[in-house]
LUMPA-578327 format. One record per residue (C-alpha): residue in three letters; z, y, x. Coordinates in steps of 0.5 Angstrom, whole numbers, padded with zeros to 4 digits, always signed. Layout:
// LUMPA-578327
ALAZYX
...
// end
This chain:
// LUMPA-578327
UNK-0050+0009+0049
UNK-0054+0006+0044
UNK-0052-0002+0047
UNK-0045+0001+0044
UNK-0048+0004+0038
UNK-0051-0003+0036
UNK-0045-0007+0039
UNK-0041-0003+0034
UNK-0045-0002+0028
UNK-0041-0006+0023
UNK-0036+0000+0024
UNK-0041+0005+0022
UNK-0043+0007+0014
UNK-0049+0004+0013
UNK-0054+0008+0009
UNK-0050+0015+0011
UNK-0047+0015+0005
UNK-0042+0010+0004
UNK-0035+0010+0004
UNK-0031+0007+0010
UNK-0026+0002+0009
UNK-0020+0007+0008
UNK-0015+0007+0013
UNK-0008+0004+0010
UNK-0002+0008+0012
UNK-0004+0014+0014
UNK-0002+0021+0013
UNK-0005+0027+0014
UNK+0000+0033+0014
UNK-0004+0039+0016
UNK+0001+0045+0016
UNK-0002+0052+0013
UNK+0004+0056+0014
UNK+0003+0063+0010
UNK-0005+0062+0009
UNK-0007+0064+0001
UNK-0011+0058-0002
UNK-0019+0060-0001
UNK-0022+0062-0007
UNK-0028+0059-0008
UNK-0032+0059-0016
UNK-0035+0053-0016
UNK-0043+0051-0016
UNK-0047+0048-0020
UNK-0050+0042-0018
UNK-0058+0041-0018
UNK-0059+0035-0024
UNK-0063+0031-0019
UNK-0058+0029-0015
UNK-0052+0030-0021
UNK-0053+0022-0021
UNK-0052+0020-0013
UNK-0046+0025-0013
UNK-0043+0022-0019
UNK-0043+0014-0015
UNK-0040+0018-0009
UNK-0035+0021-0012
UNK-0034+0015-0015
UNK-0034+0010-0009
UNK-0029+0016-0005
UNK-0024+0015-0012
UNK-0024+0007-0012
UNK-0023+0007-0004
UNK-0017+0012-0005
UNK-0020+0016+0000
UNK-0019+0022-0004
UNK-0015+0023-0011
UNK-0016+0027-0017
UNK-0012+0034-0017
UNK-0011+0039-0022
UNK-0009+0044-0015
UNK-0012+0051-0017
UNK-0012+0052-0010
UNK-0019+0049-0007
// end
């Protein structure tokens, strides 16, 4: 497992936080059917980590491995 792991590496996220390359031309459509959105409120992130979650949003925005939504279902 880890001679695979090793020869593998470059594929892998570097520090566990990066954004992988994103992948081009797919799609994920996931079916829901009838379920009602979850409603979540949302939480307040603690200030120390304010700024790390800000690059990695940031990181998944610029790669387009998520977008902006104004969704009101979460």
């Amino acid at each position: 497992m880890r001679r695979i792991l090793e020869r593998h590496r470059s594929i892998f996220l570097g520090d566990g936080n990066a954004a992988p390359a994103p992948a081009r031309g797919v799609v994920c459509d996931i079916d829901v059917g009838e379920v009602k959105p979850v409603a979540l409120r949302a939480r307040q992130i603690a200030a120390p980590f304010l700024v790390k979650v800000f690059e990695l949003l940031k990181k998944l925005l610029e790669t387009e491995l998520i977008e902006h939504s104004e969704s009101e279902s979460l």
